[in-house]
DSSP file (Angstrom, degrees, kcal/mol; ACC not computed):
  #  RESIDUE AA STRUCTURE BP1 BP2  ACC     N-H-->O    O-->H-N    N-H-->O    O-->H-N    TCO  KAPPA ALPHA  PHI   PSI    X-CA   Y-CA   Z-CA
    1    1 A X     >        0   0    0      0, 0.0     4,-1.0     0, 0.0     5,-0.1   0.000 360.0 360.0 360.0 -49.8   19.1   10.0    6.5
    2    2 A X  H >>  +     0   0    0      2,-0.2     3,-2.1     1,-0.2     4,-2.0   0.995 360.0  59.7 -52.3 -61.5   16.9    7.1    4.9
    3    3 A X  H >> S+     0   0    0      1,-0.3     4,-2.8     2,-0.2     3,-0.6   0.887 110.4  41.2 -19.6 -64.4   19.7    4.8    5.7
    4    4 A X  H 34 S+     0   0    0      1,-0.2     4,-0.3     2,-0.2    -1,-0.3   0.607 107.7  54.8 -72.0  -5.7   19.3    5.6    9.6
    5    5 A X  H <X S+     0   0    0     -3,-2.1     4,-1.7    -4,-1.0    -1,-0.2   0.731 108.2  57.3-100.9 -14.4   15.8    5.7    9.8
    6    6 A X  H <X S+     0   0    0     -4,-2.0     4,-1.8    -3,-0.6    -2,-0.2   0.962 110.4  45.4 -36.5 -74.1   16.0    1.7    8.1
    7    7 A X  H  X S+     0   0    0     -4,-2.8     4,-1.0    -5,-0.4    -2,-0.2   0.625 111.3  44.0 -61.8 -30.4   18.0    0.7   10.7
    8    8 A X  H  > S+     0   0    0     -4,-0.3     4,-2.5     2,-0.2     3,-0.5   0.918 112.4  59.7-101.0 -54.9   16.2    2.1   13.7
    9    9 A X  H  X S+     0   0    0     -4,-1.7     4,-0.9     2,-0.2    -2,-0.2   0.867 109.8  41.0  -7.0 -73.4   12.9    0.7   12.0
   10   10 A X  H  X S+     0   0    0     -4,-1.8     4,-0.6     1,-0.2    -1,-0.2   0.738 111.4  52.9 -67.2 -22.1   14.3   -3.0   12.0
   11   11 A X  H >X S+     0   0    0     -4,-1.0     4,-1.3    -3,-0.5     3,-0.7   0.914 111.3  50.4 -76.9 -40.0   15.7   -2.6   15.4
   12   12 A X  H 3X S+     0   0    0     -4,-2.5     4,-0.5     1,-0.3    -2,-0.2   0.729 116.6  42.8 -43.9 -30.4   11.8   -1.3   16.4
   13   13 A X  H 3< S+     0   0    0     -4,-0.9    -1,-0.3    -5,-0.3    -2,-0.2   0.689 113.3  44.9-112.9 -18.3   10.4   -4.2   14.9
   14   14 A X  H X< S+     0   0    0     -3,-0.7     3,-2.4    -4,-0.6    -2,-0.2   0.891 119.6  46.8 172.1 -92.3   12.6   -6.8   15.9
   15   15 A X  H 3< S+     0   0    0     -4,-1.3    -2,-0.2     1,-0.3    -3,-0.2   0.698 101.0  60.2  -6.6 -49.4   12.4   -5.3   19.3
   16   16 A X  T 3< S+     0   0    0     -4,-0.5    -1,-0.3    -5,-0.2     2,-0.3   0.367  81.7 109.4 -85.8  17.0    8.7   -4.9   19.3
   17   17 A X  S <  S-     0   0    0     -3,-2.4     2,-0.8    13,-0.1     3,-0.3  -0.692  70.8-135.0-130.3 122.2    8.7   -9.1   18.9
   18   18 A X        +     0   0    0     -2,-0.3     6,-0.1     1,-0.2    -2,-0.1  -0.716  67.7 128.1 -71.5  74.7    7.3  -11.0   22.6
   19   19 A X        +     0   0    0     -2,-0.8    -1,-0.2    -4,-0.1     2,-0.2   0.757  47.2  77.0 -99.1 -27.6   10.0  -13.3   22.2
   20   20 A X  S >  S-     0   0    0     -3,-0.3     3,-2.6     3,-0.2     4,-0.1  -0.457  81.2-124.3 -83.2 148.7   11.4  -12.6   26.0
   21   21 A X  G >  S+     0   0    0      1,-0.2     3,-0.7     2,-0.2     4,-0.2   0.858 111.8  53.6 -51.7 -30.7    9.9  -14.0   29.1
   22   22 A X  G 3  S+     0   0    0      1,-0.3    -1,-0.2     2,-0.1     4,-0.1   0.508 109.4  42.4 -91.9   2.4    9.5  -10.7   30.4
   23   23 A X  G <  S+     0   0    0     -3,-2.6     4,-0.3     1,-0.1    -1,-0.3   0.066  80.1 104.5-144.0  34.3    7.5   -9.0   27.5
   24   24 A X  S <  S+     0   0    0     -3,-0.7    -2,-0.1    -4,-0.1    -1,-0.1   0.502  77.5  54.1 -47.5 -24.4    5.1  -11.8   26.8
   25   25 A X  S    S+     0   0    0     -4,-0.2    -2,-0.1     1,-0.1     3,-0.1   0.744  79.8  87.0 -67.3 -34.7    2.3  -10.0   28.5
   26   26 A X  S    S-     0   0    0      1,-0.2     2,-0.4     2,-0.1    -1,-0.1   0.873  72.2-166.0 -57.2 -44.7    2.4   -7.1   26.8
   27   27 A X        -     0   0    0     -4,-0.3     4,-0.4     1,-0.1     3,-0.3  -0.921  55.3 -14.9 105.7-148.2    0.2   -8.2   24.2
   28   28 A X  S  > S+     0   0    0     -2,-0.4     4,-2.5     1,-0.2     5,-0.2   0.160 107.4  92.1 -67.0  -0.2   -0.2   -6.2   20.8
   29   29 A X  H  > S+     0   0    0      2,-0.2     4,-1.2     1,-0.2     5,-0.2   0.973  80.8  41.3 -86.0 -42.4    1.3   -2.9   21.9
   30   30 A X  H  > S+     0   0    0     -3,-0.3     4,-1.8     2,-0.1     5,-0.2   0.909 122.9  46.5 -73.4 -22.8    4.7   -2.5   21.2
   31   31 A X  H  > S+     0   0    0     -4,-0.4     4,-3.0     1,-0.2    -2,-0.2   0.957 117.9  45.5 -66.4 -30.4    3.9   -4.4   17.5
   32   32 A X  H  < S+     0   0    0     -4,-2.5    -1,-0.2     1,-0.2    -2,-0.1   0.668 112.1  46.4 -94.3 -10.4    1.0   -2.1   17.1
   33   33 A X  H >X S+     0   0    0     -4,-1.2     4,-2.3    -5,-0.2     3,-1.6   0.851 113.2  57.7 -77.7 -41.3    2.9    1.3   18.2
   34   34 A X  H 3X S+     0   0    0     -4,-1.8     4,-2.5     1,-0.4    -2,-0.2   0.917 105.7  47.7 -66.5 -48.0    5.7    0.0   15.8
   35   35 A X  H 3X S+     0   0    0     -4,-3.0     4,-0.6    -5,-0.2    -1,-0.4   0.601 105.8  53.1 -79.8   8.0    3.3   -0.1   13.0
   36   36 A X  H X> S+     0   0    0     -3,-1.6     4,-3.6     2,-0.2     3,-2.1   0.789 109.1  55.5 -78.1 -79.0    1.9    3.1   13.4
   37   37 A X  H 3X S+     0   0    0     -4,-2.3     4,-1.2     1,-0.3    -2,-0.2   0.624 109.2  42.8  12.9 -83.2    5.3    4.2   13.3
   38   38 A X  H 3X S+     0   0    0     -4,-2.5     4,-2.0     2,-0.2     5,-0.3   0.825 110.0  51.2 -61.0 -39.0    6.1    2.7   10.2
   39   39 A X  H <X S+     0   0    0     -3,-2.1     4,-1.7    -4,-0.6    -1,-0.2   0.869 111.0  60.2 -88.7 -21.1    2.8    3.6    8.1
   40   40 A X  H  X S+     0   0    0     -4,-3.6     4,-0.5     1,-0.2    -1,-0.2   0.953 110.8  37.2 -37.0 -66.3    3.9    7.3    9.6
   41   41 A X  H  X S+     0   0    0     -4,-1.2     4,-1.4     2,-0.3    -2,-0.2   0.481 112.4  55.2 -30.3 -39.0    7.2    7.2    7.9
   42   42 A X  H  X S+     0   0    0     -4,-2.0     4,-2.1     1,-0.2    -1,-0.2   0.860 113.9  43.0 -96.8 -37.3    6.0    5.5    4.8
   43   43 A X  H  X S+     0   0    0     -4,-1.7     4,-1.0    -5,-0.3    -2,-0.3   0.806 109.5  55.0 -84.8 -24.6    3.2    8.5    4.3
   44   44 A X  H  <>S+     0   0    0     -4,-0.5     5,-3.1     2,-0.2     6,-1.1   0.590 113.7  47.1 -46.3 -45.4    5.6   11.3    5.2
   45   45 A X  H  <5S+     0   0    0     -4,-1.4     3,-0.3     4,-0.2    -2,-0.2   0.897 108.3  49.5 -39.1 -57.7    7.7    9.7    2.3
   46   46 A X  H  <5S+     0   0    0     -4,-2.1    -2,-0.2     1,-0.2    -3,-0.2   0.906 113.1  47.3 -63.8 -46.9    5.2    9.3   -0.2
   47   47 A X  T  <5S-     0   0    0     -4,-1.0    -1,-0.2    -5,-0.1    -2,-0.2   0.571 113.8-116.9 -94.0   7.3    4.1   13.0    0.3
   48   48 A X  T   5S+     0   0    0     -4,-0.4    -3,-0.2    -3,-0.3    -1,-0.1   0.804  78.4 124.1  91.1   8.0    7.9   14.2    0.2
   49   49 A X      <       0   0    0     -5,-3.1    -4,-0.2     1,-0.2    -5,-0.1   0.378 360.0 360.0-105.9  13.1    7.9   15.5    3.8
   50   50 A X              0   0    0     -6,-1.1    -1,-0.2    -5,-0.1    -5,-0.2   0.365 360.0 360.0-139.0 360.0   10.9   13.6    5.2
């Protein structure tokens, strides 16, 4: 289960990177949904709930 939730992490984050012409606009949102994400995950860990 950790394994797969790695992997769909670095593809989020990778992903969430303006690197394409077409998602230069966005701005901060898909990195800043993508770190919510993560600091979800990482406290649902810590407390043993995942």
């Amino acid at each position: 289960m950790g394994t797969i939730i790695l992997i769909i992490l670095v593809l989020a984050l990778i992903g969430a990177l303006p690197a394409w012409p077409h998602s230069r606009s966005w701005g901060y949102a898909p990195s800043g949904v993508t770190g919510l994400v993560v600091v979800i995950l990482l406290i649902m860990l810590l407390t043993g709930r995942l």
